[in-house]
N, C-alpha and C positions, 0 to 999 in steps of 0.2 A: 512562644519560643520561636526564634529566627533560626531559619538555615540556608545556609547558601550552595550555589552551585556556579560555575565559570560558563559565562556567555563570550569567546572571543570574539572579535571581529574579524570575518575575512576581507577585510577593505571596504566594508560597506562605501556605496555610491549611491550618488542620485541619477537617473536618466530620465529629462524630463523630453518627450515629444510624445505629441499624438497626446498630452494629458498622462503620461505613465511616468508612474515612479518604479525604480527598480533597486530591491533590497538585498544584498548578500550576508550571510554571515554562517560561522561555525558554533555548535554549541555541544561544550564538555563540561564535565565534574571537578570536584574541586581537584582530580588527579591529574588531568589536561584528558579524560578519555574520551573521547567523543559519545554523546549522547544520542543513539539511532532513533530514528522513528517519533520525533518529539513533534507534538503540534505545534506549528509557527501561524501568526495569523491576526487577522483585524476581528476576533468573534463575533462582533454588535455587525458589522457587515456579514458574516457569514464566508467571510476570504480567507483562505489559507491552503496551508503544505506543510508536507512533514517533512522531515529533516530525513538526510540518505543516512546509509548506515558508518559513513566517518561523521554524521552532527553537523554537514554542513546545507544550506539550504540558501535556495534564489526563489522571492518575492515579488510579485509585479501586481504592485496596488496604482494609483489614482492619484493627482492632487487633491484631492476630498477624501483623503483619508491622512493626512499630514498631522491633523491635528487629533486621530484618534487613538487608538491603545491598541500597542501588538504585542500577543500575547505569546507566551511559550510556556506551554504544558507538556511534561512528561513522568511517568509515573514512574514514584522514589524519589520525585525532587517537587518544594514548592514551586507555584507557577508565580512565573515570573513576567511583571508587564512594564512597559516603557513606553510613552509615546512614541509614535512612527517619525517625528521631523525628529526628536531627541536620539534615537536611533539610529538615526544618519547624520547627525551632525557629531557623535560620538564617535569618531574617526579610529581612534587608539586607541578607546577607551576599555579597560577591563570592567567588568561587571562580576564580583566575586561572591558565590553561593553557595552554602553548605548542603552536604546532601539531607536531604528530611527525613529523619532515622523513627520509625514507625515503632510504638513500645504499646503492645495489646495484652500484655501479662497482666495487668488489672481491670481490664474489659472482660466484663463476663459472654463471651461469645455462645451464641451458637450452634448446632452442631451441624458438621459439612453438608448436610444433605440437607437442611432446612435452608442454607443459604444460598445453596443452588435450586431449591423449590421456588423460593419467594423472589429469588432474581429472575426466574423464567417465568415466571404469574405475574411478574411486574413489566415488563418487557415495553407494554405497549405507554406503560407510563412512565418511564426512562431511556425511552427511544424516540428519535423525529418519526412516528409512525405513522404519518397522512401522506397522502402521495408527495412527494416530492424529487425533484431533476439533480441527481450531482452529474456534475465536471468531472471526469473520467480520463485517467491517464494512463492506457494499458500497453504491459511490454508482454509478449511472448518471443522466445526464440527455441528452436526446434532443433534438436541436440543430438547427432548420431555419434557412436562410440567415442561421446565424452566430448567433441567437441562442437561447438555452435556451427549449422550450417545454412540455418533463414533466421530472420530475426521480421516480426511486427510490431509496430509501435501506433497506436490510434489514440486520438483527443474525439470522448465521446459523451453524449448527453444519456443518460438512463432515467427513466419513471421508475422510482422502487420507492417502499414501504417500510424502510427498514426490517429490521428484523420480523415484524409482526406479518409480514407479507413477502412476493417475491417482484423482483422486476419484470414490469408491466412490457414497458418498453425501449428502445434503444434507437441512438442513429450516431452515424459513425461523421464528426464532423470535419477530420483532417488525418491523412494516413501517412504512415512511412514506412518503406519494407526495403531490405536487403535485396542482393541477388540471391537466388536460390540453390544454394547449392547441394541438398536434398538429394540423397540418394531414394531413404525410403519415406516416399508422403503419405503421412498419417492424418487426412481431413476429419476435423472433429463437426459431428451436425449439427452443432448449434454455434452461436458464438463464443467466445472461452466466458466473458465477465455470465453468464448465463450458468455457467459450468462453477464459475465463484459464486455463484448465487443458491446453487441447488445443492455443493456440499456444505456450507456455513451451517453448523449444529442449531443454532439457535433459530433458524428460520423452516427448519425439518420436524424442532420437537425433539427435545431430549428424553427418552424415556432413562429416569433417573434411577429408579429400580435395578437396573442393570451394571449399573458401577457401583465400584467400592469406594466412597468417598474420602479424601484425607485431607486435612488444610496441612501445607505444605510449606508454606511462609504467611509475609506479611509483609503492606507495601502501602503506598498514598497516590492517590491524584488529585489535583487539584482541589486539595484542601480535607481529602476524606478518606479516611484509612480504609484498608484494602486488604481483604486476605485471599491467598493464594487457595483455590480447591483445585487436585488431581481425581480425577475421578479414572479407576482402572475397571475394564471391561467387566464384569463376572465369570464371564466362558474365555477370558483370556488373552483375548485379541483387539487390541486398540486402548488409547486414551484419548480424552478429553480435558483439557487443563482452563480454570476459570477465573479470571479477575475482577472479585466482587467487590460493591463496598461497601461497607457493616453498616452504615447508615441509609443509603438510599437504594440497597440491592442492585445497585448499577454494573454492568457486566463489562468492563473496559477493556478488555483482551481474551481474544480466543485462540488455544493454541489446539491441534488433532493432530492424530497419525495419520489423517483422511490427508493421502497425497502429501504430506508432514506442512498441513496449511497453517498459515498464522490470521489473525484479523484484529486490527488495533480499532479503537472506537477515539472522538473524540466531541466536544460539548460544541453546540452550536448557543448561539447568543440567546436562546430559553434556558440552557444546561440541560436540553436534551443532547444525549449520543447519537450519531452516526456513522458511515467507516470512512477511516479517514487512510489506512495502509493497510496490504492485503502480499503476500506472498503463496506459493504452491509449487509442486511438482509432479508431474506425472511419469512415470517409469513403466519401461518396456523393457526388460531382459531380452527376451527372445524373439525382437523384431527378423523377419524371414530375408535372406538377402537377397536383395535384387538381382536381377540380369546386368544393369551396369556396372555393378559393386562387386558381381562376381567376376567379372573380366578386367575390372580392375585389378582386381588382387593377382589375377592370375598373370596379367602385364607386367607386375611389378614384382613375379615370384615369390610371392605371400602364399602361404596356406591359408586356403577359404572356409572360415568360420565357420560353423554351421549357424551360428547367428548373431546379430549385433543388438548392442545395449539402444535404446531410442527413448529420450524424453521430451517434452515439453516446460520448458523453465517459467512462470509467470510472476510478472512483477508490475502492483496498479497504486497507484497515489489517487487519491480524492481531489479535488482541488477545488469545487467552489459547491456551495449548497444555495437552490432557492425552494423556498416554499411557497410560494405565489403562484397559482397556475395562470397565470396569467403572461407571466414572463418566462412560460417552458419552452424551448425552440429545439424541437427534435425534427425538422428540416431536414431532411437529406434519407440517404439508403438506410433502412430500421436494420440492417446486419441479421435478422432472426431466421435460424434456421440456415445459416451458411455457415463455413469454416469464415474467421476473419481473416484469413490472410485472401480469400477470394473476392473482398468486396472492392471495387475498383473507387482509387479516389488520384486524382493528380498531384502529387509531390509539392506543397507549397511553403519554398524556403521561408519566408518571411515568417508567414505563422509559428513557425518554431523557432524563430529567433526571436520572436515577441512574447510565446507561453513563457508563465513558471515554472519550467522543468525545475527537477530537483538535477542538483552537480551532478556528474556522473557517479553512479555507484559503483561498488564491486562487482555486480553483476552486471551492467552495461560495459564498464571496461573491460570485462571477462572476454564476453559476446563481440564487445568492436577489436579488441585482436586479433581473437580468432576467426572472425568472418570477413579481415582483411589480409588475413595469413593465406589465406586461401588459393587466391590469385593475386594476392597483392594489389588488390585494386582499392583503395580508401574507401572508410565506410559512406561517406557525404556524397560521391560520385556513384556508388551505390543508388543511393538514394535517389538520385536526380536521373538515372538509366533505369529505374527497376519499376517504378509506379505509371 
């Protein structure tokens, strides 16, 4: 049975220098909705990016990838592939897909805690679980009463295990930072992706005994039906939410109340998983006010708080996987064991007008007006004074 889902174009282009090709486009349901977080990507190279949370997404492959398959996976819809020159040379073209409506009523499944058993017993053999380097695209911005007041942005190389292990290593290859405008600095000891790494459920050990297990729907990735497990605490505090799939115990999305984190997975060219998007938050109620925060307030005859709200907002894309140790290039400061926004790197425009960023998202647009509200000063000039 066919189903479709709508791939628009947002003007795709070609940019050819230096050997780069550069790819745009949006992708939504047959409603026009934008589909967030979808893997976009050449899988047989191991190249890709997810799509932001409007479905729209920028690619920067090779002319030796012209003639290969880019692929678009997201789960509740088939994957959808197209060669890369037909891609771009499809200028206006609509690509019309229905969404893939998942029907497990006559599937004998089951039951929630056996499929959460056998997907975390299977882990190392549904995962890239050999040392391998991803491409690292990390956002933090640093949030006092609600609004952004530093923002980091680093393009970083990591040694990690997937889920069967932890990240080995790290180097921080290209940085970007705001000016700071921080009242209370909260330096975290380690580096944040380190911080993504130690609350990830699956890489801790779920003691499953402890939830009340429920399948709670029912869904597809790339080609294999998928049921939803909620697992709620037993003493009451916290869930855990699981994206299995009935045939190969594949775990494709993890949602927690731990810091309300997400972690999406996606197939590398074996169809093994690895992360491909990562979201979190950190929350402080009752951050202490400072000395300058309190003479602000009292400058501007404000009653002074007895304390302010202070978070940490995180936001990281995957973007390339090798598994060759031979071609790992962790060159530069390893970031371990400092706050990231402390590691010193020089501001280099070029480099990030040549990465795959994803478009901007809601939370980068969030963070660049209000960190340009601030004094008015553009976030790009920012940039170029702050590092």
């Amino acid at each position: 049975m066919i189903h479709f889902f709508k791939i628009f174009f947002l003007i795709p282009f070609i940019f050819l220098a230096q050997n780069r090709v550069v790819v745009d486009g949006v992708i939504v349901d047959e409603f026009d909705e934008p589909v967030p977080y979808a893997a976009v990507g050449v899988v047989e190279k191991n190249i890709g990016v997810a799509s932001n949370d409007e479905g729209r997404f920028h690619l920067v492959v090779t002319i030796n990838e012209l003639e290969d398959i880019l692929e678009v996976s997201s789960i509740g819809f088939e994957t959808f592939k197209v060669r890369v020159k037909e891609f771009i040379d499809a200028e206006s073209q609509v690509i019309v897909l229905k969404e893939n409506i998942t029907q497990l009523d006559d599937v004998e499944l089951l039951a929630p805690k056996e499929y959460v058993n056998a997907a975390l017993k299977n882990l190392k053999n549904t995962t890239v679980s050999k040392p391998h380097q991803l491409g690292i695209l990390y956002r933090r911005a640093s949030v006092e009463d609600y609004v952004s007041r530093f923002f980091v942005e680093q393009f970083m190389h990591v040694v990690d295990r997937g889920p069967s292990g932890h990240i080995s290593r790290l180097a921080v290859k290209e940085m970007r930072k705001s000016a700071d405008y921080r009242y209370v600095k909260i330096k975290q000891k380690i580096h944040a992706v380190n911080y993504m790494d130690q609350i990830n459920p699956l890489k801790n050990g779920v003691y499953t005994n402890g939830f009340k297990w429920k399948k709670i729907g029912d869904s597809n990735y790339d080609g294999e039906d998928i049921v939803i497990l909620n697992g709620t605490r037993k003493n009451g505090y916290g869930f855990l939410k699981l994206y299995v799939g009935i045939d190969t115990f594949s775990i494709y999305k993890v949602e927690t109340n731990i810091l309300d984190a997400t972690y999406i997975y996606k197939k590398d060219k074996n169809g093994k998983l690895y992360l491909s998007y990562h979201n979190r938050e950190w929350k402080n109620k009752n951050a202490k006010v400072p000395p300058q925060l309190y003479n602000a307030y009292k400058l501007q005859g404000k009653k002074v708080p007895s304390s302010i709200p202070v978070s940490y907002r995180h936001e990281v894309y995957v973007m390339d996987l090798k598994t060759n140790k031979k071609t790992f290039d962790l060159k530069g400061p390893d970031g371990e064991g400092i706050d990231m926004s402390e590691i010193q790197k020089p501001y280099n425009a070029k480099f990030w007008e040549s990465i795959s960023l994803p478009p901007p998202t809601a939370f980068y647009k969030k963070i660049k007006v209000e960190l340009e509200s601030n004094y008015n000063v553009p976030l790009e000039v920012q940039f170029q004074h702050s590092n």
